[in-house]
CHARMM-style PDB file with segment names, atoms N, HN, CA, C and O in Angstrom:
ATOM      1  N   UNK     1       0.834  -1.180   0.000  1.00  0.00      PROA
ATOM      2  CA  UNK     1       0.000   0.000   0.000  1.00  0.00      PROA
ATOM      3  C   UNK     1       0.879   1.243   0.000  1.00  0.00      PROA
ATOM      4  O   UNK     1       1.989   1.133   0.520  1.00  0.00      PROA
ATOM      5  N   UNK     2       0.606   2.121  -0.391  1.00  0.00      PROA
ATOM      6  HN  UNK     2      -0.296   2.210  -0.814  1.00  0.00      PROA
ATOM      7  CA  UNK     2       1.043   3.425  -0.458  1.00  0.00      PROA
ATOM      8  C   UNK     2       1.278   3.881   0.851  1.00  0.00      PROA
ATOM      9  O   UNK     2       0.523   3.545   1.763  1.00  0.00      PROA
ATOM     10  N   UNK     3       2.330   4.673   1.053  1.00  0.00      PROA
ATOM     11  HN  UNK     3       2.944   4.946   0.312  1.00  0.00      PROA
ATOM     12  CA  UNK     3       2.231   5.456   2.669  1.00  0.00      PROA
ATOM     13  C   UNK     3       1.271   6.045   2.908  1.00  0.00      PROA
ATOM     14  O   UNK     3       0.762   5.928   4.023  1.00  0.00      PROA
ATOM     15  N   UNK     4       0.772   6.781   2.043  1.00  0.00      PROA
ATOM     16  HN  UNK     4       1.185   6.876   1.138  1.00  0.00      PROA
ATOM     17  CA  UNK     4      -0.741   7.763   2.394  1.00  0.00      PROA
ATOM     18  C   UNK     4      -1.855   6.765   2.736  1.00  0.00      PROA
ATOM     19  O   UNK     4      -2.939   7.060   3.240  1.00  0.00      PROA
ATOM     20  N   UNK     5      -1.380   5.398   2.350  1.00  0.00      PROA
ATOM     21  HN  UNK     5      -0.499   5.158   1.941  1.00  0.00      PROA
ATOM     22  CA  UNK     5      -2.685   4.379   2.452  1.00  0.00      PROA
ATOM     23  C   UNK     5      -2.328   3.537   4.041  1.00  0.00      PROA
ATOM     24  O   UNK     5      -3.180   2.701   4.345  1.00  0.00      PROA
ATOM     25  N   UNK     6      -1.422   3.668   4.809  1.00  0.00      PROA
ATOM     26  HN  UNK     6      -0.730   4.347   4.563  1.00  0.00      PROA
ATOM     27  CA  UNK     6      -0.854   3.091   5.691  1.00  0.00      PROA
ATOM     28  C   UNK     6       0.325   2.450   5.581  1.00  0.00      PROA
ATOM     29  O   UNK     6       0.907   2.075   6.598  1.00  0.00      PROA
ATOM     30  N   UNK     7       0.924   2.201   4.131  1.00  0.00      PROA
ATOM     31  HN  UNK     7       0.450   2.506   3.304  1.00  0.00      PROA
ATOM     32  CA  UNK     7       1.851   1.010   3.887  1.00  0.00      PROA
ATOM     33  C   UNK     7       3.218   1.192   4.511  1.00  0.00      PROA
ATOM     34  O   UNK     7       4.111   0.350   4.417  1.00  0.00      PROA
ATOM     35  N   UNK     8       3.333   2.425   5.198  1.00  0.00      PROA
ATOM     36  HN  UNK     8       2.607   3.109   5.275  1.00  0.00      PROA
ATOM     37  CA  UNK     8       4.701   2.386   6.371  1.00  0.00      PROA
ATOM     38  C   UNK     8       4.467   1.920   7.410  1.00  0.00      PROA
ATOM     39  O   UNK     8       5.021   2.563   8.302  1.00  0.00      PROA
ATOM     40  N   UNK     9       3.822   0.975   7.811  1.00  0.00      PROA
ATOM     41  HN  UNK     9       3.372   0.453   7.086  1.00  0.00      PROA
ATOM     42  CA  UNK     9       3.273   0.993   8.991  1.00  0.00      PROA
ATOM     43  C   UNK     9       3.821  -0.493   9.388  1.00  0.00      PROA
ATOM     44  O   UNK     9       3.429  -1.402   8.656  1.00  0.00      PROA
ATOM     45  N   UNK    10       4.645  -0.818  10.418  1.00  0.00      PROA
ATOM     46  HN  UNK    10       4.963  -0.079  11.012  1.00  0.00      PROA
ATOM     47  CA  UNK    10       5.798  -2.111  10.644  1.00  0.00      PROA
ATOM     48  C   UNK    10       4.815  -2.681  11.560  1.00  0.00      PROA
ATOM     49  O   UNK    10       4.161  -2.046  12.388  1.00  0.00      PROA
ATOM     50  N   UNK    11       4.766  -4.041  11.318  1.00  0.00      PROA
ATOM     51  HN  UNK    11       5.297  -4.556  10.646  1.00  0.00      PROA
ATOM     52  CA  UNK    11       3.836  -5.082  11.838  1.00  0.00      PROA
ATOM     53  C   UNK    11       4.560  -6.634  12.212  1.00  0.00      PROA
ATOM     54  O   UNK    11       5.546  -7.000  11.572  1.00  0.00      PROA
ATOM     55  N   UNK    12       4.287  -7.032  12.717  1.00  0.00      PROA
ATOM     56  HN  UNK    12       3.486  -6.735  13.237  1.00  0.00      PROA
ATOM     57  CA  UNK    12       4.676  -8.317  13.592  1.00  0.00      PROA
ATOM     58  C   UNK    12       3.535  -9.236  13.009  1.00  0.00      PROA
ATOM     59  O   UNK    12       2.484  -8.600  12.936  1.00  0.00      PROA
ATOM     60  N   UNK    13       3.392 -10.843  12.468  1.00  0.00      PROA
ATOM     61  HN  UNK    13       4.246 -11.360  12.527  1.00  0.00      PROA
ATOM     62  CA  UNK    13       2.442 -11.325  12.620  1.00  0.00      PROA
ATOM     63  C   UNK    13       3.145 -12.318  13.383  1.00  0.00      PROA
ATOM     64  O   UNK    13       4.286 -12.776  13.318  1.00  0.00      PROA
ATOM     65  N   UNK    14       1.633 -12.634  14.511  1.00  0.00      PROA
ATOM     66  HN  UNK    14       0.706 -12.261  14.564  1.00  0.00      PROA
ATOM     67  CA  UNK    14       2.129 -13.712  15.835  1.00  0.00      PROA
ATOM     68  C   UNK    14       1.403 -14.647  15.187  1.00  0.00      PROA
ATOM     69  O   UNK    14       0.451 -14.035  14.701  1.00  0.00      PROA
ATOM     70  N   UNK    15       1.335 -15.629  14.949  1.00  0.00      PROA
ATOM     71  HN  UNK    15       2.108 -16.126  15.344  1.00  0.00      PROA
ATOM     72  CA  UNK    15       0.687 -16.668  14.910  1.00  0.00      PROA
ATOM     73  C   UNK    15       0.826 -18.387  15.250  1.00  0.00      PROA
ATOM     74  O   UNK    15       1.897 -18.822  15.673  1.00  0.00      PROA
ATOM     75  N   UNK    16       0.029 -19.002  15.096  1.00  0.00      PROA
ATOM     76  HN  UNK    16      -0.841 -18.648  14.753  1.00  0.00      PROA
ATOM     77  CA  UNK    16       0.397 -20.529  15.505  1.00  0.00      PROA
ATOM     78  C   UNK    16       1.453 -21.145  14.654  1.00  0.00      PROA
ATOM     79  O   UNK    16       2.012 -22.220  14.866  1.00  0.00      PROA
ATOM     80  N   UNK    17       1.655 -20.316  13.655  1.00  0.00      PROA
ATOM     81  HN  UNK    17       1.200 -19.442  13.482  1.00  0.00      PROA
ATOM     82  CA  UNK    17       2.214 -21.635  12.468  1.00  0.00      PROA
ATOM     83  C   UNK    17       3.431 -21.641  12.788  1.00  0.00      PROA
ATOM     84  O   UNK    17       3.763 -20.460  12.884  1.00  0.00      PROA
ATOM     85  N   UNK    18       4.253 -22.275  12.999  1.00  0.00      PROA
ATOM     86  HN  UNK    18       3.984 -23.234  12.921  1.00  0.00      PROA
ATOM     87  CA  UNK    18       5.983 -22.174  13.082  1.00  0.00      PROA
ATOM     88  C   UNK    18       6.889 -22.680  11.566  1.00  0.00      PROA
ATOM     89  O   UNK    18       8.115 -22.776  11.506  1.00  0.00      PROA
ATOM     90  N   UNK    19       6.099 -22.905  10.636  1.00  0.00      PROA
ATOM     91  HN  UNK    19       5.104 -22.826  10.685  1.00  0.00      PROA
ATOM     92  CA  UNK    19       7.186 -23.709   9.788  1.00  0.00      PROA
ATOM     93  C   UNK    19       7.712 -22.500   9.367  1.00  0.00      PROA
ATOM     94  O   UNK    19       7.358 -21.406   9.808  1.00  0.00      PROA
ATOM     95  N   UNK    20       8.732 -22.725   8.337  1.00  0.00      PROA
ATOM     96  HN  UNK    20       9.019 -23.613   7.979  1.00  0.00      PROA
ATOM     97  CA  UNK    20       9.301 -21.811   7.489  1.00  0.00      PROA
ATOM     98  C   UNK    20       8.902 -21.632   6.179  1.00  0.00      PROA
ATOM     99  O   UNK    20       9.335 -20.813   5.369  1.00  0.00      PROA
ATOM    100  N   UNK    21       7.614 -22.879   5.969  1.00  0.00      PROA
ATOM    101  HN  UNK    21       7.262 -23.545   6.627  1.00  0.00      PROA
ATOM    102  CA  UNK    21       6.998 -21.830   4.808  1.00  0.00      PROA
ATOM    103  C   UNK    21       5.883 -21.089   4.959  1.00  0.00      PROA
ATOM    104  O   UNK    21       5.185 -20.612   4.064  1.00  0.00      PROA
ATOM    105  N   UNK    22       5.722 -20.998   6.304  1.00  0.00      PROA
ATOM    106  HN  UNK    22       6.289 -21.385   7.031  1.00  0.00      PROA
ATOM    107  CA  UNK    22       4.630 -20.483   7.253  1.00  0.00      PROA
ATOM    108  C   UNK    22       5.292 -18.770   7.033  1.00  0.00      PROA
ATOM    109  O   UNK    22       4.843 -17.791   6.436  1.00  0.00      PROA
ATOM    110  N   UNK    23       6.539 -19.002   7.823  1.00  0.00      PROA
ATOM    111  HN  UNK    23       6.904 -19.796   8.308  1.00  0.00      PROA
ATOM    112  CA  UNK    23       6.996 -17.460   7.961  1.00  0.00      PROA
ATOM    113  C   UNK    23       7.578 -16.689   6.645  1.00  0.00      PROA
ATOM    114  O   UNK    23       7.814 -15.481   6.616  1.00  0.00      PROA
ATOM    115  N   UNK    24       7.830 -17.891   5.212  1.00  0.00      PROA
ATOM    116  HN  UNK    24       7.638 -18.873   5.236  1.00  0.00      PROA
ATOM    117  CA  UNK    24       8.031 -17.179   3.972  1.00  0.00      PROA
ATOM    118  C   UNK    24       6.526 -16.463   3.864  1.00  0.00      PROA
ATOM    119  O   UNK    24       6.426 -15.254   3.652  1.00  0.00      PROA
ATOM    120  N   UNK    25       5.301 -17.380   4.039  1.00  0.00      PROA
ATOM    121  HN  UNK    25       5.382 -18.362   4.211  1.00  0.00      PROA
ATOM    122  CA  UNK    25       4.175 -16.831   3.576  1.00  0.00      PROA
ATOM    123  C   UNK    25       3.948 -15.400   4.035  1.00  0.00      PROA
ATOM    124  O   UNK    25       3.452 -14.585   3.257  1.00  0.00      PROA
ATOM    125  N   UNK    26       4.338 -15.029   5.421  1.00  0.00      PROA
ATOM    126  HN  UNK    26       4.742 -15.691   6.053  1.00  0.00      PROA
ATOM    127  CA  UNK    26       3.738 -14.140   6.274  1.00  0.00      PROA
ATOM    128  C   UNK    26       4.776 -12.957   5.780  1.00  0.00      PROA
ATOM    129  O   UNK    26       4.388 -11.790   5.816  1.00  0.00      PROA
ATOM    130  N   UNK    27       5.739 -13.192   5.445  1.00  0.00      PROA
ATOM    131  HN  UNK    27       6.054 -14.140   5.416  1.00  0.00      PROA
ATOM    132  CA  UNK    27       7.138 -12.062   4.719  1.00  0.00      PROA
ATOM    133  C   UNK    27       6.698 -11.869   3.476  1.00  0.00      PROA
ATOM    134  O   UNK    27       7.274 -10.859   3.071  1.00  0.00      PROA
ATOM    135  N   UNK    28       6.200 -12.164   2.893  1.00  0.00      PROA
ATOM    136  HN  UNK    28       5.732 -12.984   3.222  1.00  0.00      PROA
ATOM    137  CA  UNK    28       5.581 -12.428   1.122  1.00  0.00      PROA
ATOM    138  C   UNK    28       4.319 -11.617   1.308  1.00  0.00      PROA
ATOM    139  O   UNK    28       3.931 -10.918   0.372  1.00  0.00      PROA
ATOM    140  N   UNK    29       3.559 -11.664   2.602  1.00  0.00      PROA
ATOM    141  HN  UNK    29       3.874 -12.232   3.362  1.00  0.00      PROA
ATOM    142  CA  UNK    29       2.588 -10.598   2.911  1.00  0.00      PROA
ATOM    143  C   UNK    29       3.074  -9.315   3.421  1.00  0.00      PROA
ATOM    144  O   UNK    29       2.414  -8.559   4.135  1.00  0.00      PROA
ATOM    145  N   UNK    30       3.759  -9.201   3.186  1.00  0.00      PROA
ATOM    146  HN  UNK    30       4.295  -9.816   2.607  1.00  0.00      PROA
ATOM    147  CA  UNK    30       5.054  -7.461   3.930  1.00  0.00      PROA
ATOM    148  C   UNK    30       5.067  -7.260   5.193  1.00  0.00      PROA
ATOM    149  O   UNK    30       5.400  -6.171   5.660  1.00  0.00      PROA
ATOM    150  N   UNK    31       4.662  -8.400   6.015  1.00  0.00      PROA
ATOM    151  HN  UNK    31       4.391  -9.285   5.635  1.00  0.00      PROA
ATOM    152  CA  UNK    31       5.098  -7.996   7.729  1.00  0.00      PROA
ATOM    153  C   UNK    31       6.283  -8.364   8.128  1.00  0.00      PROA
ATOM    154  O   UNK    31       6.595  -9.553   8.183  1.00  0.00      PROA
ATOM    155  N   UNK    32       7.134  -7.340   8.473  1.00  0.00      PROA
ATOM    156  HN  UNK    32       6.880  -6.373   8.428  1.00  0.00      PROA
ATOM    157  CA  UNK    32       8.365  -7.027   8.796  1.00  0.00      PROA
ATOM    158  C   UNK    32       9.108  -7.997   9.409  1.00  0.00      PROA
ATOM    159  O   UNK    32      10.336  -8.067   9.352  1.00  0.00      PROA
ATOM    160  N   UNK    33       7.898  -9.252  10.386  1.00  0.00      PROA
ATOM    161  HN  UNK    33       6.901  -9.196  10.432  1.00  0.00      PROA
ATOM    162  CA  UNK    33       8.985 -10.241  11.011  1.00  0.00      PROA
ATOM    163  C   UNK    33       7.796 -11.289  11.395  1.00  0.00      PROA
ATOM    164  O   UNK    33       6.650 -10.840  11.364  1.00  0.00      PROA
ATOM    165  N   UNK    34       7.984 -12.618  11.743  1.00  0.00      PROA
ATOM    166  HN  UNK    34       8.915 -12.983  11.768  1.00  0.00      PROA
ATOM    167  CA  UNK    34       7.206 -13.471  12.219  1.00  0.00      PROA
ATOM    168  C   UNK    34       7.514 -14.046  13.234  1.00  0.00      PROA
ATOM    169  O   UNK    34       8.643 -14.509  13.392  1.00  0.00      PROA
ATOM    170  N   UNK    35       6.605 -14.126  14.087  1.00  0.00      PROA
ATOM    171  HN  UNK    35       5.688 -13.749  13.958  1.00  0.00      PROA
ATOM    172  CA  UNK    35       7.071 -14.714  15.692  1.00  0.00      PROA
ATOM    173  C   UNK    35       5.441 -15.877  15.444  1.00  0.00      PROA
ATOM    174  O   UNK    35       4.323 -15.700  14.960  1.00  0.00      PROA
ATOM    175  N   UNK    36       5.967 -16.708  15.914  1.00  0.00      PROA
ATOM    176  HN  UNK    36       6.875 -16.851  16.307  1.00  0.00      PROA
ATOM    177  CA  UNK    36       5.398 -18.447  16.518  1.00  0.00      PROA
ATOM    178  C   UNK    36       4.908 -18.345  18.029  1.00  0.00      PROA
ATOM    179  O   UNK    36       5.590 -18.194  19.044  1.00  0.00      PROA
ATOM    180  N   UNK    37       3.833 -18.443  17.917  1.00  0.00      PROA
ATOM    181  HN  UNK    37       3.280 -18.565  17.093  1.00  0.00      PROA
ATOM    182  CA  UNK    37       3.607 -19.221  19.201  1.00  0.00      PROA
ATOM    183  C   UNK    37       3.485 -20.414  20.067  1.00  0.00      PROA
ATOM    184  O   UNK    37       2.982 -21.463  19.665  1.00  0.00      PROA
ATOM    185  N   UNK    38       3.837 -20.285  20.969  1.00  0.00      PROA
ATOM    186  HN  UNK    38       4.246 -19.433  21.296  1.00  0.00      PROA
ATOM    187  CA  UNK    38       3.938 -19.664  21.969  1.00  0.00      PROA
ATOM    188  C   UNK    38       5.058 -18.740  21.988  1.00  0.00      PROA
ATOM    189  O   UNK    38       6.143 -19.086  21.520  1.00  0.00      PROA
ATOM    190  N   UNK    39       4.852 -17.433  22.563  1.00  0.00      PROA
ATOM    191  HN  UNK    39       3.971 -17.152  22.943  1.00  0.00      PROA
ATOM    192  CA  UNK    39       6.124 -16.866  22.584  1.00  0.00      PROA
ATOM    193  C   UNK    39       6.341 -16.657  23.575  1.00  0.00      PROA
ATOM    194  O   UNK    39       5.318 -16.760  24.252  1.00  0.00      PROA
ATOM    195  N   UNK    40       7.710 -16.220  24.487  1.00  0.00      PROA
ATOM    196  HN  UNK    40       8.541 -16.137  23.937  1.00  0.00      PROA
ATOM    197  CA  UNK    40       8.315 -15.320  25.592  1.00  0.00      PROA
ATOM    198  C   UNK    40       8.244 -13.788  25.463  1.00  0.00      PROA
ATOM    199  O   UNK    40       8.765 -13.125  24.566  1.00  0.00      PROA
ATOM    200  N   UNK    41       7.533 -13.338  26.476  1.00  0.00      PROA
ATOM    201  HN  UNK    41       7.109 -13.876  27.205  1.00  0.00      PROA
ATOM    202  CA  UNK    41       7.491 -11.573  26.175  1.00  0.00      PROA
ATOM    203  C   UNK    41       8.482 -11.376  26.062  1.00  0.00      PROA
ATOM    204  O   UNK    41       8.217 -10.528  25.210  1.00  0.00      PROA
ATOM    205  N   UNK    42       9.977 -11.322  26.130  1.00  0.00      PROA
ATOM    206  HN  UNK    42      10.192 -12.011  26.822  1.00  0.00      PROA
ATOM    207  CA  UNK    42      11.346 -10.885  25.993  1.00  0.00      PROA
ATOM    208  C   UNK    42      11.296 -11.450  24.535  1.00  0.00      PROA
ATOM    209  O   UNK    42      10.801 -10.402  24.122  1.00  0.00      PROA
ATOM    210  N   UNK    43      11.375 -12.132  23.521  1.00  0.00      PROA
ATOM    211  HN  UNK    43      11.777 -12.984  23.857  1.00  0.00      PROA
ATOM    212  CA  UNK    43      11.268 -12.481  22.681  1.00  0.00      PROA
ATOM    213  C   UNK    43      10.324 -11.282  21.572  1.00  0.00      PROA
ATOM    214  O   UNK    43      10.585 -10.979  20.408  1.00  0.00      PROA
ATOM    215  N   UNK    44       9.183 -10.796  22.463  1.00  0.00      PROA
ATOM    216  HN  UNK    44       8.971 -11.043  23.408  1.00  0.00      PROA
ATOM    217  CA  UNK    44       8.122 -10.149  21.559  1.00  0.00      PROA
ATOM    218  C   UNK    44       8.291  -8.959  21.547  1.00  0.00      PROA
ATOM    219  O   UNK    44       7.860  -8.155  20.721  1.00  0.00      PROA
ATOM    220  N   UNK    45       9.125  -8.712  22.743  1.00  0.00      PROA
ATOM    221  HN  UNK    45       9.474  -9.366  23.414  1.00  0.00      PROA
ATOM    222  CA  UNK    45       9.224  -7.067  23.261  1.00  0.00      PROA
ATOM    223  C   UNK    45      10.190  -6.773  22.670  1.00  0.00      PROA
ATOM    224  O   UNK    45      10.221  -5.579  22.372  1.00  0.00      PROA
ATOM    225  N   UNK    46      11.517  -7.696  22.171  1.00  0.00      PROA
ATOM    226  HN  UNK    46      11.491  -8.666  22.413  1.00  0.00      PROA
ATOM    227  CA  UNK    46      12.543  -7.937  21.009  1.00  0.00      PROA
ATOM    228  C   UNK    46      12.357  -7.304  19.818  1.00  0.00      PROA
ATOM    229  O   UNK    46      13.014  -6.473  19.190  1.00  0.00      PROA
ATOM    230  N   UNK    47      10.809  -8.154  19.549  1.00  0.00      PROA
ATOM    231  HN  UNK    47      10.276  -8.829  20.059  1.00  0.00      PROA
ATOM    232  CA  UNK    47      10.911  -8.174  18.181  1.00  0.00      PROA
ATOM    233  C   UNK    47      10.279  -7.001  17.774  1.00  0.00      PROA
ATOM    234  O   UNK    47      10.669  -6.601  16.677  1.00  0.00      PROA
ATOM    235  N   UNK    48       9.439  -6.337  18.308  1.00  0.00      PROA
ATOM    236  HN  UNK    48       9.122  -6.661  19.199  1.00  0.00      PROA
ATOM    237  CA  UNK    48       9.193  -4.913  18.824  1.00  0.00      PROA
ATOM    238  C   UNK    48       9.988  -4.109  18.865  1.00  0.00      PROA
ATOM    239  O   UNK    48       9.733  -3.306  17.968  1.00  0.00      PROA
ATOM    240  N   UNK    49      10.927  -3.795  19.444  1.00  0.00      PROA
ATOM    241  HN  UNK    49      11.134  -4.447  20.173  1.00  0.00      PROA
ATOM    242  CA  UNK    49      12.243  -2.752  19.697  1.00  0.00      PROA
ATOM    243  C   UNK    49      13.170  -3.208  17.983  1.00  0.00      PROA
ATOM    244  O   UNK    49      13.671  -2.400  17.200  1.00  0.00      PROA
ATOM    245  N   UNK    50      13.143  -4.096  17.906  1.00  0.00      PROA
ATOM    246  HN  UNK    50      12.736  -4.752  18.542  1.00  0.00      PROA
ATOM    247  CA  UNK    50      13.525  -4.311  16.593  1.00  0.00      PROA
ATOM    248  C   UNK    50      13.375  -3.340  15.463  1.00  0.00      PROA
ATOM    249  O   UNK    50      14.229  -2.649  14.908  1.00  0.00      PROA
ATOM    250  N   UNK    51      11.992  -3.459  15.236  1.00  0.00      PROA
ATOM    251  HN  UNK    51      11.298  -4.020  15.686  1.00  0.00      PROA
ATOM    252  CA  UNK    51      11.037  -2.694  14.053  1.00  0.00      PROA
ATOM    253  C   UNK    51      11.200  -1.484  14.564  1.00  0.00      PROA
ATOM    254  O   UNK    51      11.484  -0.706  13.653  1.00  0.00      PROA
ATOM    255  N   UNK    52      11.138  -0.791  15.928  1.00  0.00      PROA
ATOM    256  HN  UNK    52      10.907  -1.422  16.668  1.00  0.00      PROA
ATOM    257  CA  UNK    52      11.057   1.117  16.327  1.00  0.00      PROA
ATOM    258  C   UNK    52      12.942   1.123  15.351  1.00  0.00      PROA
ATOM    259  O   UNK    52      13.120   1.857  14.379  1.00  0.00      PROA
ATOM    260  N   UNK    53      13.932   0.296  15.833  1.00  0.00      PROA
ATOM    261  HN  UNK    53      13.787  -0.300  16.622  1.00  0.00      PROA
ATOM    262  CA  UNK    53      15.249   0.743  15.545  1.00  0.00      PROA
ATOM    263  C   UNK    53      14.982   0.893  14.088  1.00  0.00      PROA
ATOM    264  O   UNK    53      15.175   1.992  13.568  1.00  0.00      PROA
ATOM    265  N   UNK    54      14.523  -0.193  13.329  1.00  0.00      PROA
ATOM    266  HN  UNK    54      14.367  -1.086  13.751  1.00  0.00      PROA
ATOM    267  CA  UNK    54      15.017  -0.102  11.805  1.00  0.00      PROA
ATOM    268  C   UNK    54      13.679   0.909  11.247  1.00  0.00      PROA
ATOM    269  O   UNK    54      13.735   1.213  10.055  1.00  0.00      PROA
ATOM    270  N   UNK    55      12.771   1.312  11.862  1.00  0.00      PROA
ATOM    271  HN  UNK    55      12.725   1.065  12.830  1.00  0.00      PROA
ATOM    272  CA  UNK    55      11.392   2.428  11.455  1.00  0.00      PROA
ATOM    273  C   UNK    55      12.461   4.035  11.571  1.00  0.00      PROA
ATOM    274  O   UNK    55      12.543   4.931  10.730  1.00  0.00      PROA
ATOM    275  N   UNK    56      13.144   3.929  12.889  1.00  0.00      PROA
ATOM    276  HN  UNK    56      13.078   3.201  13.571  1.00  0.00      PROA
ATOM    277  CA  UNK    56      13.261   5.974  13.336  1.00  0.00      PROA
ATOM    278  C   UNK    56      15.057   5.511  13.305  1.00  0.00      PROA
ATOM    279  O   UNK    56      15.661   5.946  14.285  1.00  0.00      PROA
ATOM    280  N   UNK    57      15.839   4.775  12.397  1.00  0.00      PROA
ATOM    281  HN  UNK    57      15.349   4.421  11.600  1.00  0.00      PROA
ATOM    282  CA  UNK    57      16.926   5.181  12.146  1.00  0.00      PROA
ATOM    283  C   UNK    57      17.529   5.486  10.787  1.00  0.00      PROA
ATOM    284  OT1 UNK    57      18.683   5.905  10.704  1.00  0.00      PROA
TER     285      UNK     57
END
């Protein structure tokens, strides 16, 4: 999407699936990173601080 349409907008998808053609699928949909569940909040809060560094540097 266009920026004016939201398309800067950095997203995480959490979901059940863990394979790796699970997380090609979810990267092929433009979310910035894929986390599996179950997760560890240190893990999520990670992957979070992640996306602010590579968004405002």
């Amino acid at each position: 999407m266009p920026k004016e349409e939201g398309g800067e907008i950095p997203a995480i998808a959490l979901t059940a699936y863990a394979r790796e053609s699970d997380r090609d699928q979810v990267l092929a949909a433009r979310f910035q990173k894929h986390v599996a569940k179950p997760v560890q909040p240190t893990e999520l809060l990670t992957s979070i601080a992640d996306l602010l560094v590579q968004k405002y540097n």
